[in-house]
N, CA, C and O atoms as a DFTB+ gen file, in Angstrom:
568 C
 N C O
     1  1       0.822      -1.188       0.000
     2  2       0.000       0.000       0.000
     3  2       0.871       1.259       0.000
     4  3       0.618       2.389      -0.418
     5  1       1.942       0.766       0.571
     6  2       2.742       2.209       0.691
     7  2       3.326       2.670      -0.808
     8  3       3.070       3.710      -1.415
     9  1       4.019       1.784      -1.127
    10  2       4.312       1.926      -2.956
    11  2       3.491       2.431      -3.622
    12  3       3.855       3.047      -4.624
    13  1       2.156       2.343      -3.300
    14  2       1.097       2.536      -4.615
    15  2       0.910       4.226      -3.741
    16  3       0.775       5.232      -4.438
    17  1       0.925       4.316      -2.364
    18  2       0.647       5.892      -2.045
    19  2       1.897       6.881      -2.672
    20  3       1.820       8.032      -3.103
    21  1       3.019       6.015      -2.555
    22  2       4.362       6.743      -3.263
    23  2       4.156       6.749      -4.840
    24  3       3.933       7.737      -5.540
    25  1       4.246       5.804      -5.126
    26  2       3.274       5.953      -6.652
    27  2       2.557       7.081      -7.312
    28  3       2.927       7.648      -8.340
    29  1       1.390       7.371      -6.544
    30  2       0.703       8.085      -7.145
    31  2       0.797       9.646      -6.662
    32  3       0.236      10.630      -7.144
    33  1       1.876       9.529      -5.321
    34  2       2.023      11.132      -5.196
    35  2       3.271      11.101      -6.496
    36  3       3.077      12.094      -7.196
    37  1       3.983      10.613      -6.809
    38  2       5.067      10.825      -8.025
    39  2       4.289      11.129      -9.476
    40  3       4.698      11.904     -10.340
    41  1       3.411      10.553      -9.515
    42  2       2.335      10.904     -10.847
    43  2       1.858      12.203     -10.744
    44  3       1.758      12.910     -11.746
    45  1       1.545      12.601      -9.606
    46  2       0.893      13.390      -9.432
    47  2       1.905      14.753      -9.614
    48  3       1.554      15.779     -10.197
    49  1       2.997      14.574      -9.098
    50  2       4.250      15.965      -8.840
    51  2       4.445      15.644     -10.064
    52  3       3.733      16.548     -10.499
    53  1       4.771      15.172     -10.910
    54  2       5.174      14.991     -12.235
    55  2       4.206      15.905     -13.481
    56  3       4.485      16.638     -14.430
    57  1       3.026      15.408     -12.889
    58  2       1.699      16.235     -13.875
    59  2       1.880      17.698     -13.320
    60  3       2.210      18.697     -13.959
    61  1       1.590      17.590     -11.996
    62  2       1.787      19.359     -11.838
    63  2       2.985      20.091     -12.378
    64  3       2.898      21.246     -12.796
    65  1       3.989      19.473     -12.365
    66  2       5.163      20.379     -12.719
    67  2       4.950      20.553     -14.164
    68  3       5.653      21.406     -14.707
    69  1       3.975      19.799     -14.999
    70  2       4.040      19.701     -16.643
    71  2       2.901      21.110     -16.559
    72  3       2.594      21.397     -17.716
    73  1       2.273      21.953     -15.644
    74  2       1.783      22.917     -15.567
    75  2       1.928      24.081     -16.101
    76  3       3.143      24.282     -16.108
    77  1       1.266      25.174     -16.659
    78  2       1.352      26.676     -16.682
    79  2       1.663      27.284     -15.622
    80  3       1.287      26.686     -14.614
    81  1       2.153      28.150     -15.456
    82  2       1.827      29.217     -14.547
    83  2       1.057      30.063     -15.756
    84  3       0.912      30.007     -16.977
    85  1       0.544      31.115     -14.304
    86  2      -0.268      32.542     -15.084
    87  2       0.983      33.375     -16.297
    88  3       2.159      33.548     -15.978
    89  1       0.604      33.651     -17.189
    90  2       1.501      34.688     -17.402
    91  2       2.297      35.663     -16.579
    92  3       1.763      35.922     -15.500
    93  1       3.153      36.117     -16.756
    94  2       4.136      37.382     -16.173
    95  2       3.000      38.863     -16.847
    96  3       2.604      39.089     -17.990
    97  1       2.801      39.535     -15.680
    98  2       2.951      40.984     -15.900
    99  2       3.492      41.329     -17.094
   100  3       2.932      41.113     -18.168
   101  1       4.629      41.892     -16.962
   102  2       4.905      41.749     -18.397
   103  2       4.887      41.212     -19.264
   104  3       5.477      41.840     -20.143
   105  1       4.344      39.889     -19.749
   106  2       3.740      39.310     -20.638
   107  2       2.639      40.003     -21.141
   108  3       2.671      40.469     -22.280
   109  1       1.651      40.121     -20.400
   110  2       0.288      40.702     -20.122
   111  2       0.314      42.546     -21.028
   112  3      -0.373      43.075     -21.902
   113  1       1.482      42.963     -20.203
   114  2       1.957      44.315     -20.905
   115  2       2.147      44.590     -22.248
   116  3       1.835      45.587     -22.898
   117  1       2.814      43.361     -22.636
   118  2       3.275      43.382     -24.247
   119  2       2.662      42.577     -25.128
   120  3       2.974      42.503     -26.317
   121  1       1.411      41.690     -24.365
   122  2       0.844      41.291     -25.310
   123  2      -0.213      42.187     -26.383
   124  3      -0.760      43.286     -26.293
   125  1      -0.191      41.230     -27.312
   126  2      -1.366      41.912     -28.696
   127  2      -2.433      41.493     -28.787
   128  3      -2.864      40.418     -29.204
   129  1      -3.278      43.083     -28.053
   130  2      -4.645      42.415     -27.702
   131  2      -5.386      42.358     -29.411
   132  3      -6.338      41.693     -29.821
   133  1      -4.690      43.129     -29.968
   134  2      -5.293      43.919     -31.340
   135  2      -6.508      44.837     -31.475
   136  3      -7.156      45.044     -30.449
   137  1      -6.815      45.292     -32.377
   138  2      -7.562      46.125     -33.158
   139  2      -9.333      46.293     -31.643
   140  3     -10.191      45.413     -31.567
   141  1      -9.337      47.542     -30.783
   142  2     -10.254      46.896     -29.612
   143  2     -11.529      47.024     -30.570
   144  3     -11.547      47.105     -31.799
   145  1     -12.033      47.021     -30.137
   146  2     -13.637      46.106     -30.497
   147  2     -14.904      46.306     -29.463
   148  3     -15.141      45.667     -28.438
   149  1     -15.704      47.479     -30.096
   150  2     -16.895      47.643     -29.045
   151  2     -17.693      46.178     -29.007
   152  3     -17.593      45.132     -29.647
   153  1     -18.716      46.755     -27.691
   154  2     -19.903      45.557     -27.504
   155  2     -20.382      45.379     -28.547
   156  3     -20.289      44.229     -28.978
   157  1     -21.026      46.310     -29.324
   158  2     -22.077      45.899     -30.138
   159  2     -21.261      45.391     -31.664
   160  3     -21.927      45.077     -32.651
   161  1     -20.365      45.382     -31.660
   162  2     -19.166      45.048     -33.068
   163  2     -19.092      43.121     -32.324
   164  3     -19.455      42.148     -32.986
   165  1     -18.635      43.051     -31.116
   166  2     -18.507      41.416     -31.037
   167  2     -19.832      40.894     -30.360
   168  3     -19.589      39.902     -29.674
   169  1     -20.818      41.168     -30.350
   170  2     -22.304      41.073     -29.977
   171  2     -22.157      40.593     -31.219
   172  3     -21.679      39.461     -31.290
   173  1     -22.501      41.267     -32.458
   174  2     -22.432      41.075     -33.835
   175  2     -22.091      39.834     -34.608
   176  3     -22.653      38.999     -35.317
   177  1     -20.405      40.229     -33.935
   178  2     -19.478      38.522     -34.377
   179  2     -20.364      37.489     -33.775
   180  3     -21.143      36.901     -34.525
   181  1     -20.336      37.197     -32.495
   182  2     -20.711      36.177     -31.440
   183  2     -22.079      35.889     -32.200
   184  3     -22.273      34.690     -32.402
   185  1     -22.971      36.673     -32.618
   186  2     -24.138      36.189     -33.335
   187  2     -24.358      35.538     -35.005
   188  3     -25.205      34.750     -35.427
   189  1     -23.359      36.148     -35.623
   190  2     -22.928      35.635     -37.056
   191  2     -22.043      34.627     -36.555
   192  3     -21.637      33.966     -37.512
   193  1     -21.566      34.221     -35.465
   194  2     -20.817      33.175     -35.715
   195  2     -21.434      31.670     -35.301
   196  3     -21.216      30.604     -35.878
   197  1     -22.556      31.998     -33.721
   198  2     -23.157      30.911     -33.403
   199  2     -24.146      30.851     -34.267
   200  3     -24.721      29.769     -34.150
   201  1     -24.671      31.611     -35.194
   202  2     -25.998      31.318     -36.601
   203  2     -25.460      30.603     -37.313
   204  3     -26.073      29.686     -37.860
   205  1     -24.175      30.820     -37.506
   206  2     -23.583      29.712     -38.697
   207  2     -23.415      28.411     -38.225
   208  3     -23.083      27.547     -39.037
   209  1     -23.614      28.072     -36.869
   210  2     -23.414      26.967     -36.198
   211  2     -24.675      25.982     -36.122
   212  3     -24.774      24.775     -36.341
   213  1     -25.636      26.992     -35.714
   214  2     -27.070      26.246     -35.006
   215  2     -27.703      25.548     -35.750
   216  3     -27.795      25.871     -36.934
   217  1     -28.318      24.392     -35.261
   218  2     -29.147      23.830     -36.516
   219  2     -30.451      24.360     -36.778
   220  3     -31.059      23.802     -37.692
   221  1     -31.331      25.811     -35.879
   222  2     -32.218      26.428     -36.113
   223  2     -31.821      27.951     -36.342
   224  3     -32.522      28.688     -35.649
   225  1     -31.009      28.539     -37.024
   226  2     -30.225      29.902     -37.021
   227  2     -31.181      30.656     -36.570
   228  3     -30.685      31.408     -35.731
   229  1     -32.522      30.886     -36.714
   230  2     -33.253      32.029     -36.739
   231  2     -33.838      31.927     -35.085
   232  3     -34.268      33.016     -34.706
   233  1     -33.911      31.054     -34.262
   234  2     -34.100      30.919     -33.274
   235  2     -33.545      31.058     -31.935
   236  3     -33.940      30.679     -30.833
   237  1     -32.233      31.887     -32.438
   238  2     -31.089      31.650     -31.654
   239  2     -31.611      33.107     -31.138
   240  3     -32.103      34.089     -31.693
   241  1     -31.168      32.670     -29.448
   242  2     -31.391      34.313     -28.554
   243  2     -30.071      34.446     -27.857
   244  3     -29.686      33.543     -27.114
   245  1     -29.271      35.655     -28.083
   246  2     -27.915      36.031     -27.482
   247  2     -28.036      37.399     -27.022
   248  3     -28.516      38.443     -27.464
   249  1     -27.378      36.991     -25.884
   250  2     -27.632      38.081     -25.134
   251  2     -26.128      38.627     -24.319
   252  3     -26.106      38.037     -23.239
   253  1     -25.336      39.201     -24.405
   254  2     -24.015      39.145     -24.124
   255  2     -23.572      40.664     -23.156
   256  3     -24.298      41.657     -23.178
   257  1     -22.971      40.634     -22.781
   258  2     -22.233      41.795     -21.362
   259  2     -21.223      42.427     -22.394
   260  3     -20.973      42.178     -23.574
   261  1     -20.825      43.184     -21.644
   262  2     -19.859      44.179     -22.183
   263  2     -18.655      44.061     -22.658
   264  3     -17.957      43.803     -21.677
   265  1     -17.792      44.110     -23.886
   266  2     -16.733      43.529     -24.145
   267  2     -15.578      44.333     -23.131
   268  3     -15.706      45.527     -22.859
   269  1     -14.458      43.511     -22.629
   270  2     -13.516      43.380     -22.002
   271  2     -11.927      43.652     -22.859
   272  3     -11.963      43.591     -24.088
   273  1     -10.974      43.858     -22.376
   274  2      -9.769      43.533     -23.033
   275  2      -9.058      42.279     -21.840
   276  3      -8.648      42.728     -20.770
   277  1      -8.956      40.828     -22.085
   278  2      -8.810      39.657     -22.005
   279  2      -7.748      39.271     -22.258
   280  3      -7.054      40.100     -22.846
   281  1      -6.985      37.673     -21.924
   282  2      -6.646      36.654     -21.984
   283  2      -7.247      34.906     -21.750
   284  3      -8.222      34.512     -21.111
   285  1      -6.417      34.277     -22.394
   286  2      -6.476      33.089     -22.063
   287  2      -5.437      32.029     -21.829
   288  3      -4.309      32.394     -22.163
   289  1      -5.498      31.136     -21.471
   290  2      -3.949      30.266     -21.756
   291  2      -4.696      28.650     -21.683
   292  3      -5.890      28.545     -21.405
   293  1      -4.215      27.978     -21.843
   294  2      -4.932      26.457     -21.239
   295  2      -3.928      26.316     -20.172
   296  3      -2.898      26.981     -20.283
   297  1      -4.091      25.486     -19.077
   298  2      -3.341      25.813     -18.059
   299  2      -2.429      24.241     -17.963
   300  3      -2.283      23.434     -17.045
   301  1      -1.956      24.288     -19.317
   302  2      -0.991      23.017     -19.242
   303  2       0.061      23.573     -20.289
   304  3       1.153      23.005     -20.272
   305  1      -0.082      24.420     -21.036
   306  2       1.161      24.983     -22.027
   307  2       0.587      26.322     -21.839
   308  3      -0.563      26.751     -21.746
   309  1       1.998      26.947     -21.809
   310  2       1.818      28.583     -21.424
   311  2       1.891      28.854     -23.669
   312  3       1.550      29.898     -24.226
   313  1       2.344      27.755     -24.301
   314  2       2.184      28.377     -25.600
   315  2       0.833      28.530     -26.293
   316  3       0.760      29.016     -27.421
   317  1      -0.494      28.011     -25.450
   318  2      -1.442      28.592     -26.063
   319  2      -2.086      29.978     -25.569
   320  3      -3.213      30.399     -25.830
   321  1      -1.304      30.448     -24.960
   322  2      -1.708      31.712     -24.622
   323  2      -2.162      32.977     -26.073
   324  3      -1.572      33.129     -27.143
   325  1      -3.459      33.736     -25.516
   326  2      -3.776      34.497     -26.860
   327  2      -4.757      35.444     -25.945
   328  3      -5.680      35.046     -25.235
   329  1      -4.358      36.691     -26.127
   330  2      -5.176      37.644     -26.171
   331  2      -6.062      38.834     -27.011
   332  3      -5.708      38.941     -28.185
   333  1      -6.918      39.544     -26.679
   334  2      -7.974      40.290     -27.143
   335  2      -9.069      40.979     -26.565
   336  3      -9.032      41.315     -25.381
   337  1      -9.901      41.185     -27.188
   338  2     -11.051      41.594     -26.630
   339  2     -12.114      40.280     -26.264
   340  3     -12.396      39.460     -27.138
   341  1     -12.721      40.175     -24.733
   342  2     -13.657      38.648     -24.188
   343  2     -15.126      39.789     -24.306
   344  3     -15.316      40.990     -24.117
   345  1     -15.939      38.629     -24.721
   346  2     -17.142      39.263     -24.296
   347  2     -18.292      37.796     -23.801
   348  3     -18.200      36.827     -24.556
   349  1     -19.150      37.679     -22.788
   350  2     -19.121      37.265     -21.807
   351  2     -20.800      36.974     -22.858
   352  3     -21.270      37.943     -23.454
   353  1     -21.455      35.700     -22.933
   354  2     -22.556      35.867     -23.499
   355  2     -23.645      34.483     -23.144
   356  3     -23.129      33.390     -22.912
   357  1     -24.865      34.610     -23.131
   358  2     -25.879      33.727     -22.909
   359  2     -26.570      33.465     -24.249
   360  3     -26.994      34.441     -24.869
   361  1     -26.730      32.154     -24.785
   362  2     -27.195      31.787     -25.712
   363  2     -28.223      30.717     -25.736
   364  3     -28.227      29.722     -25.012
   365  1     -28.969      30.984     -26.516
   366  2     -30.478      29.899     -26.309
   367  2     -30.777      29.907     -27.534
   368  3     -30.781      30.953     -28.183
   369  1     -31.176      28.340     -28.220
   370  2     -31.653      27.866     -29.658
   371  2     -32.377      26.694     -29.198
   372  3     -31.990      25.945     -28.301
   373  1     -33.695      26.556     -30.016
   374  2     -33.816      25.175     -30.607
   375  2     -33.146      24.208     -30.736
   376  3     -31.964      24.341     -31.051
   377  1     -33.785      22.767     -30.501
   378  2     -33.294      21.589     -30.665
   379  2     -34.133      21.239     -31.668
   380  3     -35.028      21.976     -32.083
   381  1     -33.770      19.588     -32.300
   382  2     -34.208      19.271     -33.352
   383  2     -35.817      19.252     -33.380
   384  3     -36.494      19.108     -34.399
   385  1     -36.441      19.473     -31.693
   386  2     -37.973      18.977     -31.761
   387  2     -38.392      20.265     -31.181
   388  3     -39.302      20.308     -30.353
   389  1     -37.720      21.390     -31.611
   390  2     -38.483      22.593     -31.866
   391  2     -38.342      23.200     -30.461
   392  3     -38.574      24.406     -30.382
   393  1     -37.971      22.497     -29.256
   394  2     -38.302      22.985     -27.631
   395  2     -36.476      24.061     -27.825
   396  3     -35.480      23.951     -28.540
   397  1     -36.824      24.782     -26.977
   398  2     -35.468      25.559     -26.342
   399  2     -35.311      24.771     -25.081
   400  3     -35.957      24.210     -24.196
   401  1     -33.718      25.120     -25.616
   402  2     -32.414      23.886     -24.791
   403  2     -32.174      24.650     -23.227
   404  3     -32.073      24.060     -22.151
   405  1     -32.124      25.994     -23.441
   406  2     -32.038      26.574     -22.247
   407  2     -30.711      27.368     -22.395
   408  3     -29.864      26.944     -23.181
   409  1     -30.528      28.293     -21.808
   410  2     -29.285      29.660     -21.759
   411  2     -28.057      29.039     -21.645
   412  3     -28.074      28.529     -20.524
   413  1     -27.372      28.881     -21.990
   414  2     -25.690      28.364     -22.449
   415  2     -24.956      29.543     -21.911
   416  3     -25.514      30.633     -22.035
   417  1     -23.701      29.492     -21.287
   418  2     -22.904      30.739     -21.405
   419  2     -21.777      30.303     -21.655
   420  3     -21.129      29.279     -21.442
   421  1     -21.626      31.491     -22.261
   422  2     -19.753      30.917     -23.690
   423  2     -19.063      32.298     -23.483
   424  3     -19.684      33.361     -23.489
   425  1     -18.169      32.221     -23.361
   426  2     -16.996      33.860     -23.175
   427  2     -16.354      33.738     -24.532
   428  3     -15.962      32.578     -24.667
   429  1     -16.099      34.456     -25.563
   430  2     -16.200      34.420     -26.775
   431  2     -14.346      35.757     -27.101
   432  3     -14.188      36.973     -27.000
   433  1     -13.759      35.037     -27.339
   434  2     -12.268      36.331     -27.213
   435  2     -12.150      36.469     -28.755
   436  3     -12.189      35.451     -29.446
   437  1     -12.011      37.677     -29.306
   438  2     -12.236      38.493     -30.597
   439  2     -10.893      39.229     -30.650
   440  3     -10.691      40.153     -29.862
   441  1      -9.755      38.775     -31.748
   442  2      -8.977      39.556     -31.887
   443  2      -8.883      40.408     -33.309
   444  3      -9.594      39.863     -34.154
   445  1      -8.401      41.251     -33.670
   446  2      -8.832      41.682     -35.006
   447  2      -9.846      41.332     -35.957
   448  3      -9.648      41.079     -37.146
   449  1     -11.548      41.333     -35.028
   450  2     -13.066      41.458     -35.759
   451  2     -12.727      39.662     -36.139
   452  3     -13.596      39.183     -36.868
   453  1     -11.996      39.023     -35.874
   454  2     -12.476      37.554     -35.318
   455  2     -12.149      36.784     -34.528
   456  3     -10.965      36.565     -34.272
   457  1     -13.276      36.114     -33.881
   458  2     -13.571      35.091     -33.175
   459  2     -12.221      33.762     -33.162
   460  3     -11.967      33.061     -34.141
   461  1     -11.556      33.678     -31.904
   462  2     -10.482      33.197     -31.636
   463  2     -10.571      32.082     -31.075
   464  3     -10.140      31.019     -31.523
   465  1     -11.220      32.279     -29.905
   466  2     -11.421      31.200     -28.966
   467  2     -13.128      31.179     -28.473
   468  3     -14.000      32.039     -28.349
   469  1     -13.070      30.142     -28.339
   470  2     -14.888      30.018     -27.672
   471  2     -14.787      29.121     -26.357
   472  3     -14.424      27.947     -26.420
   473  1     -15.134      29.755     -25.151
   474  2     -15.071      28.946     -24.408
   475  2     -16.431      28.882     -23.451
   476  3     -16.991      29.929     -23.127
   477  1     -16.938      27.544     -23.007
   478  2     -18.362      27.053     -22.338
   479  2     -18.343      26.769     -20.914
   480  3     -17.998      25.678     -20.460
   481  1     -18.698      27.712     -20.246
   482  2     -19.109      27.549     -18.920
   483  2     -19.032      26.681     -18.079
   484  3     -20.243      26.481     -17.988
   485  1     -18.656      26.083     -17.473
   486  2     -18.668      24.593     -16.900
   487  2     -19.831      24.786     -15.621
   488  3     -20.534      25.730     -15.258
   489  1     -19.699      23.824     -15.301
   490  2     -20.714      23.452     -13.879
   491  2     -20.350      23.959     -12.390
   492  3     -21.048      24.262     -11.421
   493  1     -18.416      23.907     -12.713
   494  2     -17.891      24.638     -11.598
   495  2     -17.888      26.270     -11.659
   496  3     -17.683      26.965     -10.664
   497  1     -18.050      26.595     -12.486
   498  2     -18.733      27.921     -12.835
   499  2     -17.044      29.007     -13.556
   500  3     -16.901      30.229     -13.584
   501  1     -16.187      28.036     -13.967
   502  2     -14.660      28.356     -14.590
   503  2     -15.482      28.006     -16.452
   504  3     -16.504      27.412     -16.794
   505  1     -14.286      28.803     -17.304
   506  2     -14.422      28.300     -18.513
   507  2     -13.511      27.483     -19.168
   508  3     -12.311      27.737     -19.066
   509  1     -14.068      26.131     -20.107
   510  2     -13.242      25.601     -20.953
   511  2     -13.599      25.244     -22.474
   512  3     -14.709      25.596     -22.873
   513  1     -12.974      24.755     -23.115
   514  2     -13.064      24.297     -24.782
   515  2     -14.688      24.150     -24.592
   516  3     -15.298      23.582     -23.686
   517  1     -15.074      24.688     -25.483
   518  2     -16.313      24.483     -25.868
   519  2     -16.873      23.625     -26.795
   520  3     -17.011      23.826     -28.002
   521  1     -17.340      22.179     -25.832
   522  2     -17.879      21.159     -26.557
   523  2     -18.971      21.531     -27.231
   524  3     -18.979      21.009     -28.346
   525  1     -20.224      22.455     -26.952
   526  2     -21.435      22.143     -27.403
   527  2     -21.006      23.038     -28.872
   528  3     -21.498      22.506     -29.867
   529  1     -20.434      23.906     -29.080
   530  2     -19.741      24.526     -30.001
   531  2     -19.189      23.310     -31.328
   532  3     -19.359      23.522     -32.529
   533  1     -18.788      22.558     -30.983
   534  2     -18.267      21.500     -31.451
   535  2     -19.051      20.620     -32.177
   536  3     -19.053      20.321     -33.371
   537  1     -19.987      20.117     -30.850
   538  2     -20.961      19.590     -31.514
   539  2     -22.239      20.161     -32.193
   540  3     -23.054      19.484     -32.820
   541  1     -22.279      21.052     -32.052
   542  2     -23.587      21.613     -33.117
   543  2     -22.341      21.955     -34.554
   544  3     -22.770      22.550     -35.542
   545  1     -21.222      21.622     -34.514
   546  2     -21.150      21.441     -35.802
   547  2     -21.187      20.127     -36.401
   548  3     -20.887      19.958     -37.583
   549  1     -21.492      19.324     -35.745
   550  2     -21.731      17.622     -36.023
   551  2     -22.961      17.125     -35.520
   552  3     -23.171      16.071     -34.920
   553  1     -24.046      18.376     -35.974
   554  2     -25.429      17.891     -36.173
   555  2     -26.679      18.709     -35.266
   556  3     -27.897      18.723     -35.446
   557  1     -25.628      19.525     -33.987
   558  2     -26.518      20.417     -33.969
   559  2     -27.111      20.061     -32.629
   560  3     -27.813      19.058     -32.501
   561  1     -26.750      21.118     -31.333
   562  2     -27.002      21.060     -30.360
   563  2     -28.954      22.126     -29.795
   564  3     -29.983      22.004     -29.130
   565  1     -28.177      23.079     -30.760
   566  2     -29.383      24.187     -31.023
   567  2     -28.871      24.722     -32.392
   568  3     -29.495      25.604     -32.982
């Protein structure tokens, strides 16, 4: 028993150290947020982009907060780091039997008037890769 507790704390220090940290300040300083971008310009995007997605376009209700100047990183390689303008949004469409699925929230990062990253709300109330994004392009969530 003791091997397998030594075991798995070694798996474990091993994965964490394969970790991100946050960016540096100065990272943050010199990054390229690009070209900023009012609300109602990535309101816009965020809506031409989940219409092109949905399998009911015309049914789609978005409703989104105020655009931000943002980052992101995945928190296992500091090389996917990318910044811009985030704008913070609730989305509701149709399913295939006509009912609404219910309010989705996706944080949507816009760098030069396009759509970069899409990321979906989780349950713990943090954001990640956005599956339903994914899958309504393989048949259509709403």
């Amino acid at each position: 028993m003791k091997h397998v507790v030594q075991g798995l704390s070694m798996c474990a220090a091993v994965a964490l150290a394969g970790c991100a940290s946050a960016p540096t300040a100065q990272k943050l300083a010199s990054a390229d947020y690009g070209a900023p971008v009012s609300t109602q310009e990535a309101t816009s995007l965020v809506t031409s982009y989940m219409k092109s997605r949905a399998k009911d376009p015309y049914s789609l209700k978005v409703q989104c907060g105020d655009a931000y100047q943002g980052w992101t990183q995945n928190r296992f390689t500091s090389s996917s780091f990318a910044a811009g303008y985030m704008i913070d949004c609730g989305i509701n469409g149709r399913n295939s039997f006509g009912a609404y699925v219910g309010v989705r929230n996706y944080r949507f990062l816009v760098h030069n008037g396009s759509i970069i990253r899409v990321m979906e709300q989780m349950p713990n109330g943090g954001y990640g890769p956005a599956s339903t994004v994914d899958a309504m392009r393989n048949g259509g969530i709403f």
